[in-house]
N, C-alpha and C positions, 0 to 999 in steps of 0.2 A: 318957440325958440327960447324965451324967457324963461321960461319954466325948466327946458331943462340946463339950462345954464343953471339956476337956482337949484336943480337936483343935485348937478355935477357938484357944487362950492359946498351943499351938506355932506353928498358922500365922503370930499375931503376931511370935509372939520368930524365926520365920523371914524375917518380911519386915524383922523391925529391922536384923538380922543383915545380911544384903544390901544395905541401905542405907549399913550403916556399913563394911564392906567395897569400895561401891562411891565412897561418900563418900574413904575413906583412900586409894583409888588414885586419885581426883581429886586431892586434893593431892598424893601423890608428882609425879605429872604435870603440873601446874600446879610443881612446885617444879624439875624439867625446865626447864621452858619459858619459865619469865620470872628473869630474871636477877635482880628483886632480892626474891626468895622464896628463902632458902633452910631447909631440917632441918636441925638439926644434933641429936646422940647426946652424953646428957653422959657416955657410957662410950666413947667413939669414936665414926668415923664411917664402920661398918659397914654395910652391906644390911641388914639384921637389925635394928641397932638405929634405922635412920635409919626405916627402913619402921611398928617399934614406939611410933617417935615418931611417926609420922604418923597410926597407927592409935589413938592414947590423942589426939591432936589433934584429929583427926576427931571421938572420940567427944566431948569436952567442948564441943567446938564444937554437936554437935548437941543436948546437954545443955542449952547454957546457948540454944540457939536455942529449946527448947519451955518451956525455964522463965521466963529472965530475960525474952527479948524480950516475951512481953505485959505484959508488968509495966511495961515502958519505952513500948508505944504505949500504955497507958494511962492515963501518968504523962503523954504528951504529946497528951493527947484536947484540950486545947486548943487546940492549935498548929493553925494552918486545913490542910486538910487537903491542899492543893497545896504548899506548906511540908512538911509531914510526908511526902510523896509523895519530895522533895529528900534527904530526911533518910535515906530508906531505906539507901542504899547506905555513910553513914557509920557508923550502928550497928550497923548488919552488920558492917565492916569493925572495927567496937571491939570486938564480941565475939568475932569470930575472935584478935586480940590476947591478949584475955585467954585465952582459951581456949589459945592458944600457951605463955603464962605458968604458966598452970596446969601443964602439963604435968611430970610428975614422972620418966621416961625423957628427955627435953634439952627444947628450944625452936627455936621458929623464927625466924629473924632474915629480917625482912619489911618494908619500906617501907609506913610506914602509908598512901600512895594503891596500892599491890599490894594490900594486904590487903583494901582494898575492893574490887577484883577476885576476888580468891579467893574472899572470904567471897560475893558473890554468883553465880560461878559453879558455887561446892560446895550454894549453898541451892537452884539451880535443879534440880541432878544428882541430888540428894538428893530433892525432890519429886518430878522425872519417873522415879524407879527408886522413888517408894514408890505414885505414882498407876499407873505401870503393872504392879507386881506389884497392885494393888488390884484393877483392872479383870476381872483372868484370875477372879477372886472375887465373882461377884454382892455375895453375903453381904459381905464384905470391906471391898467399895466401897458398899454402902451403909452400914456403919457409919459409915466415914469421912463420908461425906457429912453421915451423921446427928449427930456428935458436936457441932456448932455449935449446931444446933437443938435439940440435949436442953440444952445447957447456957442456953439464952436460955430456955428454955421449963418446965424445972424439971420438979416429980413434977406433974400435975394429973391429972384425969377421964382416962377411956380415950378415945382418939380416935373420934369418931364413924366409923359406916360410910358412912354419906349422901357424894356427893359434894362436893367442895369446889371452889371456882372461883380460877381465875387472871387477873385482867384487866389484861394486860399493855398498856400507852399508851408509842406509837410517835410522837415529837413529831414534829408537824410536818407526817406524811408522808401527803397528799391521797390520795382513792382513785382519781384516775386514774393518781398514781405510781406507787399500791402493783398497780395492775392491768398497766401497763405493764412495770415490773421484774418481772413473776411470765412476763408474757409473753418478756421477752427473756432467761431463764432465770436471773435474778440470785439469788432467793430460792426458793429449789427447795423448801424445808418448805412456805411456804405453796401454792406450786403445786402440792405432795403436797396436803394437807390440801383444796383446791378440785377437785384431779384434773381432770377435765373440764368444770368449772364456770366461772363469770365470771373471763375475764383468764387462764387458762392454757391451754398447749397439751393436745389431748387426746393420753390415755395411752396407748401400743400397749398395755398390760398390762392393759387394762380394767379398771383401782382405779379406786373409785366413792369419792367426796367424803365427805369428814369435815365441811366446816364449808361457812357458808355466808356469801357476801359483802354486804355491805348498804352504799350510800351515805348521808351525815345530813347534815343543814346546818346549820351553825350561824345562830346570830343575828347584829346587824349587826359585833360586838365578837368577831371571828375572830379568839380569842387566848387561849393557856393560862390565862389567868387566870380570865377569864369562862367558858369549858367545862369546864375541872376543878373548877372552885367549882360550877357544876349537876349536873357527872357523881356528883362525891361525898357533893354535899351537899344537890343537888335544887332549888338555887335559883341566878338569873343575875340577879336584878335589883340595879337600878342599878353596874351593871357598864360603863358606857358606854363602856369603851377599855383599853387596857394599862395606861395612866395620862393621868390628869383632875385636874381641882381642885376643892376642895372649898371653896367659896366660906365654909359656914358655920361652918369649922373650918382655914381657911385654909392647906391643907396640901393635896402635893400625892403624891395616893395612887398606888404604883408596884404592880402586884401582882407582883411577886419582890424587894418587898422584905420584909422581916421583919414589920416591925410591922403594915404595909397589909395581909399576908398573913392576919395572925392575927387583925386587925379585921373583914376579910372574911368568914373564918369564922365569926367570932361573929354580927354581921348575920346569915348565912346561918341558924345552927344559929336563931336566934330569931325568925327569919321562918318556917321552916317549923317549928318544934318537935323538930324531929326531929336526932338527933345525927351521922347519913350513914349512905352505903351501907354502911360497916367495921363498924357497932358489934358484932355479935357475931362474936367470938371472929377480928375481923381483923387487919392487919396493913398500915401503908402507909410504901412504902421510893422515893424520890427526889420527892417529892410536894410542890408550894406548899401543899397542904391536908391534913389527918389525914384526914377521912373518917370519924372519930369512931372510929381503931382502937386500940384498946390496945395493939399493938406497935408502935411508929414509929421510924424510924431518915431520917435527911435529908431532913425534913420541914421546910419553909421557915415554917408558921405555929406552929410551936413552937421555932425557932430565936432567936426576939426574948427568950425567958423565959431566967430567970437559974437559975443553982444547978445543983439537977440536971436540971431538964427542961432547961438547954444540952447536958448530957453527954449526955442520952437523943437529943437532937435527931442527937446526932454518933457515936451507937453507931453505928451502920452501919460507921462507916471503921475504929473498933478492932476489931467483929468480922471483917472482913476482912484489915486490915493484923496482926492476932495470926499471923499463918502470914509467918515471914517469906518463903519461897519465891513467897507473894501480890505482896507486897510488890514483892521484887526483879523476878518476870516484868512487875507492874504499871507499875515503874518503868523497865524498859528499852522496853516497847509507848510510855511514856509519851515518852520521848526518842525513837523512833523516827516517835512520831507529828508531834511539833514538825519535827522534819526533814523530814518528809512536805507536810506546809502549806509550810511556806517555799520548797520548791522547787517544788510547787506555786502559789505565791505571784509565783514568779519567772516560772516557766513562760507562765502568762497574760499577766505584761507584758511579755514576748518579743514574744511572741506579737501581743500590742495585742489581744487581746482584750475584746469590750465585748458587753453592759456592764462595769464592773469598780471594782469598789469597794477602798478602801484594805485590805489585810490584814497590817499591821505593827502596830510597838510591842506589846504582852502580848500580843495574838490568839494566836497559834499556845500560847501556853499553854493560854489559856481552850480550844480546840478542843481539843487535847491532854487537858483534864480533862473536856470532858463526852465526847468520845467514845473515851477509855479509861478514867479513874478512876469516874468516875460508874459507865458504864455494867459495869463488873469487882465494884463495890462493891452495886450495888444489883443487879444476876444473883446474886451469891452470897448475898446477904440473901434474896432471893424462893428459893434453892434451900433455903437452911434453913426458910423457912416452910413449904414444902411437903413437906419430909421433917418438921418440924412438927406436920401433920396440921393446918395453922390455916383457916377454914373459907372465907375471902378475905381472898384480899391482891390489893393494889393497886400496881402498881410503873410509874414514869415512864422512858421511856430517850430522852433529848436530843439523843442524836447527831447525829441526821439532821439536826432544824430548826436546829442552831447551825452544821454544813456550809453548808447549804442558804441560809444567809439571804448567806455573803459567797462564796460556787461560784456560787449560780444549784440550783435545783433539779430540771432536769435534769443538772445536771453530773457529768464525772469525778467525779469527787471525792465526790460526794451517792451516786452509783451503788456506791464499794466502801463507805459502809455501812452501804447497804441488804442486800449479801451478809453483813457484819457483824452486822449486826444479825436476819438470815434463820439465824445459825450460834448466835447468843443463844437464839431460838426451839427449834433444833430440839434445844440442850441441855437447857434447862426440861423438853422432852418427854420426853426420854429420864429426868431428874428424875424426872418425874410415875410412871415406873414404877418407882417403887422408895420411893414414899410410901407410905404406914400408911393412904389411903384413895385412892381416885380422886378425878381432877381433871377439870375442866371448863377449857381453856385459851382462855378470850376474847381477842383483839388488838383496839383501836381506836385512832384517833388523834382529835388534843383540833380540829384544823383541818388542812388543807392549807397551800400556798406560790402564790401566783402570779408569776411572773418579771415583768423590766422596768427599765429606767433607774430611777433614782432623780432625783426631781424638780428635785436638784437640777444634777445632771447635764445635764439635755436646756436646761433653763434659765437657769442661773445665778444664782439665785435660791433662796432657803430659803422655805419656808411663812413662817417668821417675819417673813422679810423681804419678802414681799408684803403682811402683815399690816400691820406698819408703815408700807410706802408706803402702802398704803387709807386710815391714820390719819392721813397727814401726817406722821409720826417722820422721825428720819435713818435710811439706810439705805446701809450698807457699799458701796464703790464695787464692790468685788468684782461687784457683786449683778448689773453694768450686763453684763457677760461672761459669753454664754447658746453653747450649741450649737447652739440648734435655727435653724429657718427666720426668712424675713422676717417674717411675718405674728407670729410667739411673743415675737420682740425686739419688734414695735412695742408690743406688748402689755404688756413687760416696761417698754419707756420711758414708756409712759403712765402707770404706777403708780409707775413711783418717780419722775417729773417730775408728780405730781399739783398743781394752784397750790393751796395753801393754801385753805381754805375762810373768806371773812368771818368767820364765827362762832368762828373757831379763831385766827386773828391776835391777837387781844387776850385772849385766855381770863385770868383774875384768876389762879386759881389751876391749877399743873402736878396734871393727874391720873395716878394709876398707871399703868403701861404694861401693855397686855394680856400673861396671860400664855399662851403660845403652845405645844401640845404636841403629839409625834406617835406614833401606833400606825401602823406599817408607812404603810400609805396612807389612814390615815384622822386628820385632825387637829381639834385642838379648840381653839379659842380662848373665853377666858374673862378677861371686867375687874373685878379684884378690887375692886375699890371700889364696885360695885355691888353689895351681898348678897343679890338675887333677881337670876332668870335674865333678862335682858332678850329686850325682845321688840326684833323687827324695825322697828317706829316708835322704839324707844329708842335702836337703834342707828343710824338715818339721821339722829335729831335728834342724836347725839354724833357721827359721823364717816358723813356724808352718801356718801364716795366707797366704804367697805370694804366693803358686800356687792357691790356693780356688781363694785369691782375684782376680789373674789374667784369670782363668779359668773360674770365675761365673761375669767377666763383658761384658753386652752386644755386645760391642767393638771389642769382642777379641771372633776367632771363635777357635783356640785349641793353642793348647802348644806342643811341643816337649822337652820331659826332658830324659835323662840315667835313668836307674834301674836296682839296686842290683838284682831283682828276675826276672823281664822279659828283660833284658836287654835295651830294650827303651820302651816309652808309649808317647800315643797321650792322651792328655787330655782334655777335652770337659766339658760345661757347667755342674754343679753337682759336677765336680771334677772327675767324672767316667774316670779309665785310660784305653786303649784298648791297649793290644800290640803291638806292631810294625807285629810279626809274622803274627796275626789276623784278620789285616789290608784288606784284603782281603776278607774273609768270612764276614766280620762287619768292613764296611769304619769310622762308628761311624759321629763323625764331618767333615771328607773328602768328603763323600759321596757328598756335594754340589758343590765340586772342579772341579766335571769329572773323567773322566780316565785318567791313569797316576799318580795323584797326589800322592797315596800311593809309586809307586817305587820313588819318588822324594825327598820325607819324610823320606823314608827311605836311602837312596843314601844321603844324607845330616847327618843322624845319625852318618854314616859310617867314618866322618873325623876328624881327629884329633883335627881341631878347630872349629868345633862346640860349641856356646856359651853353658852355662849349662841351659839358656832359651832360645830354640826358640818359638818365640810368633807371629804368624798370625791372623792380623787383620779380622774381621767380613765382609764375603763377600755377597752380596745379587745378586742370580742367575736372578733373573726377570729382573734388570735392571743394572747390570753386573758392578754395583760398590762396591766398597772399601774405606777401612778409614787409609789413610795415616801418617802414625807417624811422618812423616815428615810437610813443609808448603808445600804442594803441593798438587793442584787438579787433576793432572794427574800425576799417580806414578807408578812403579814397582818396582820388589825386592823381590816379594814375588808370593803366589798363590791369585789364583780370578780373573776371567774374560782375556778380550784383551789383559794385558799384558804378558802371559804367548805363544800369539800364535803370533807371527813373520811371516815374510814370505820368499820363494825362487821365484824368477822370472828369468829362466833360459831357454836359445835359444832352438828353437825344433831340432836344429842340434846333442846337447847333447843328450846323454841318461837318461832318466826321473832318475828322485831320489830315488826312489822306487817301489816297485809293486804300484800295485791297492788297494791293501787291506792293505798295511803295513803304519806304522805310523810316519812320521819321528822325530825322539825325541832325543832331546838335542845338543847341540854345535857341540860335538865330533862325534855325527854321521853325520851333517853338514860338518865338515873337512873332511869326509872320502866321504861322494859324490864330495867336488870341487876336492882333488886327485884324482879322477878316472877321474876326466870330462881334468884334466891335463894331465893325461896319456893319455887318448882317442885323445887330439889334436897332443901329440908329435911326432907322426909317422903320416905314411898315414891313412887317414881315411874310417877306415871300418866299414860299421855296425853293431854295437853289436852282434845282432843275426849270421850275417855270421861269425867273429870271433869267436863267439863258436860253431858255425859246423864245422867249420875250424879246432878247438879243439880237436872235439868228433872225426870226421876223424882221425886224427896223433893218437889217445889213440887208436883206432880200429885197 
């Protein structure tokens, strides 16, 4: 046992040794190569001594990189973290200075923007000669791996042996995307993992499947907010959209934003009693919700709190960005990636590509952070929980749906990454073998994307501003300059040349102007001055022309409004209203939707904050797009097509999600298969079927 404890402590001082050998002929070579870098010997300026300076520069350098730098992203946990991401490459470059200074054999005399080169390309060299001497080392490299996770994780209990599950959430990404890209060979893990299952090519090697594919459909509110708040938390109600108004608290709730986030949860945990899927011994890393985990790191509902649950909300970025080699590779993917968008950006309007939405001003940042920082920061947090031994975690990866919504969701663009995020996967796995217990690795996504002009493109026109022509408001001339045909313009001039209504010409008193919101293709209109939901006589005796005009424009495939006499109605082109009850016998304008759509419709009637307009846009079943209220070519939020159908990709070790014949529909029913699939690992594992023989015997 001695012995190899004493093997283990040289292999290290061996690999350190290498590093900083390889490290000191980086800078000589770098001091070659760029003219305002040079060594200088304060006893000459020998081979010998200039190389002795480089070797005692190297070493401080790498000294003050494992010591001072955490101390400094520590010191700046505040700083947001795209900020701090900029920052990389100057505190790199201050500590290489100092470390020059230090130096007791001479100094370097460096231009302080060289030095931010050196110091990043000696942090890179210096990582990739310490991860590949790690690699040739099982042992080696999983300590490394492990050292993040023992230090967030402390001395506790011995890790169980029971499996532990990983339920990784792929935003955005529908399962006939994720079935398509397996097919045209994008994500080769999950095509392994399916082998000759749904959506991949069959194997010549005859590998037989690891996991198994499942479609879900969400409810009418296709959108991370309302799925992740059921997935984790087991409840979706009054969830009607992305963001709505809350007439009795006059505020209007965003779900990514902080405080809406954290009031969500709370509703949620107090409607079901239950604290989520996390709460034992989990852990949740890019998440709007905890999930009730006691580890959380970029957590959006505990982002709003002050003190230390701010710093806890933002561990994630320090325990990633403490390696500065993280840092510096994070920050050059990061600038490679802005490059990447804008010339992509350009490319399309060359091109005249369309649809095509604006992708200027900060965009190519924002895309740049969720699909590099985000997704670098929450992989390496999920790789320390699972070298952890933690018994679920939860981890969100953005990438795709914030590509996706301004590409188009078949796009270039969406397609590399899907390989991206296919190469996240198959590292977790390779992860998984080298944790303190097994894993159970789940994939799902929270919704799909359906492609499609945005509404106001084909039109000329905003949701808003149809709204206020219905009302009689002014309405931006802009509004009268549409793309579409004759028949969409005449439509457009009818509503905004609507004649004033009698009843409205002399009104005594100016009322509030409705307030007008949109999730992907689905929009809400809500009149704050009313504090119940109006019904459909309330709203023809206030503004006689808005539902016609909203219900007889192409755009717009129905409306959802209250009634005094049938209690809700779908309303459809004509203005013809169908009851909610009737829904079924006569789907009326749903019928294009599929099945489902009517309980979703009506399940959404059901909530408190239901706007007093729900308005879904015009969906075309042949070619499975939509017309976004928003700037986005690839949307959800509402009904029509991809985005309503998500997927589950869960281990054949689990037990399937449902029968054969059954459907699986909404969030909450989601939540209620990963708990069983919880339960099922906590104890010994028996096969469904024999525990309930096992059952039917004890009841006999």
């Amino acid at each position: 046992m001695r012995g190899v404890r004493w093997r283990r402590i040289a292999s290290q001082i061996g690999r350190s040794v290498v590093v900083w050998a390889v490290s000191t002929l980086t800078m000589l070579l770098l001091a070659l190569l760029l003219p305002d870098f040079r060594l200088q010997s304060a006893d000459g300026d020998s081979a010998t001594r200039i190389a002795l300076t480089a070797a005692l520069g190297a070493g401080a350098f790498g000294i003050l990189s494992a010591v001072v730098w955490p101390l400094l992203v520590r010191l700046l946990l505040l700083v947001p973290a795209l900020i701090l991401g900029l920052l990389v490459f100057f505190l790199n470059g201050s500590l290489l200075l100092v470390a020059l200074d230090l130096n007791p054999s001479g100094r370097g005399a460096v231009a302080p923007e060289t030095a931010v080169i050196v110091a990043a390309v000696m942090s890179a060299v210096a990582s990739a000669t310490g991860g590949a001497l790690a690699v040739r080392d099982d042992e080696a490299y999983r300590r490394r791996l492990h050292r993040l996770a023992t230090r967030r994780r402390g001395t506790g209990p011995p890790c169980p042996v029971t499996p532990g599950v990983l339920f990784l959430q792929l935003d955005g990404v529908g399962h006939d995307v994720l079935t398509e890209a397996v097919a045209e060979g994008l994500m080769p893990t999950v095509a392994r993992w399916l082998a000759a299952g749904e959506g991949a090519r069959p194997r010549a090697d005859g590998a037989r499947p690891t996991h198994r594919l499942t479609p879900w459909h969400t409810d009418w509110s296709s959108q991370t907010g309302a799925s992740q708040l059921g997935i984790l938390h087991g409840s979706t109600y009054d969830v009607p959209a992305f963001r709505w108004y809350e007439k009795d608290r006059g505020e209007v709730m965003v779900c990514n934003r902080p405080t809406s986030a954290a009031e969500l949860q709370r509703r949620a945990v107090a409607r079901t009693g239950d604290g989520g899927l996390l709460t034992e011994d989990g852990a949740s890393r890019g998440n709007l919700f905890s999930g009730g985990a006691g580890e959380q790191a970029l957590v959006l509902s505990i982002a709003a709190r002050r003190r230390g649950r701010e710093n806890r909300s933002r561990a994630g970025y320090f325990a990633y960005f403490s390696d500065p080699a993280n840092a510096v590779r994070t920050a050059l993917s990061f600038t490679a990636e802005v490059a990447r968008e804008i010339g992509e950006s350009v490319r399309a309007r060359i091109r005249g590509q369309r649809p095509r939405v604006s992708r200027g001003g900060l965009y190519p940042l924002v895309r740049a952070f969720a699909t590099v920082v985000e997704r670098d920061v929450v992989v390496a947090a999920v790789m320390g929980d699972m070298l952890a031994g933690r018994t679920a975690v939860y981890a969100d990866l953005v990438a795709y749906d914030e590509v996706a919504h301004h590409s188009g969701p078949h796009s270039r663009d969406a397609a590399k990454v899907l390989q991206r995020l296919d190469r996240c996967l198959a590292l977790l796995a390779r992860v998984a073998d080298h944790a303190p217990r097994p894993y159970r690795i789940v994939v799902l996504s929270d919704h799909g994307q359906s492609p499609g002009e945005t509404f106001h493109a084909r039109y000329g026109l905003t949701l808003t501003d149809l709204v206020r022509a219905g009302c009689g408001l002014p309405v931006p001339r802009r509004a009268e300059r549409t793309h579409s045909g004759a028949e969409a313009r005449a439509a457009v001039r009818a509503a905004l040349r609507r004649p004033v209504e009698e009843g409205e010409r002399h009104r005594p008193a100016r009322r509030r102007e409705p307030v007008v919101l949109a999730s992907g293709n689905l929009g809400l209109v809500s009149f704050p001055d009313v504090r119940h939901r109006m019904t459909r006589e309330e709203i023809d005796a206030r503004h006689p022309a808005l539902l016609t005009t909203l219900a007889n424009h192409p755009g717009v495939a129905f409306l959802l409004v209250a009634s005094e006499e049938h209690d809700g109605l779908v309303l459809g082109p004509g203005g013809t209203g169908i009851p909610l009850a009737d829904l079924d016998r006569d789907p009326g304008p749903l019928a294009r939707f599929g099945p489902g759509a009517a309980d979703a419709v009506r399940r959404a009637h059901s909530f408190p904050h239901t706007a007093d307009i729900m308005v879904n846009s015009a969906y075309d079943p042949a070619d499975g797009e939509v017309l976004a209220f928003e700037e986005q070519i690839g949307s959800h939020g509402g009904l029509g097509g991809a985005q309503s159908r998500p997927f589950l990709l869960s281990p054949l070790e689990l037990s399937a999600p449902l029968g054969e014949s059954e459907r699986l529909t909404g969030a909450e029913q989601v939540h209620r298969v990963l708990r069983r699939w919880l339960g099922e690992l906590s104890g010994p594992e028996v096969p469904l079927g024999a525990a309930t023989a096992e059952e039917d015997e004890r009841a006999a």
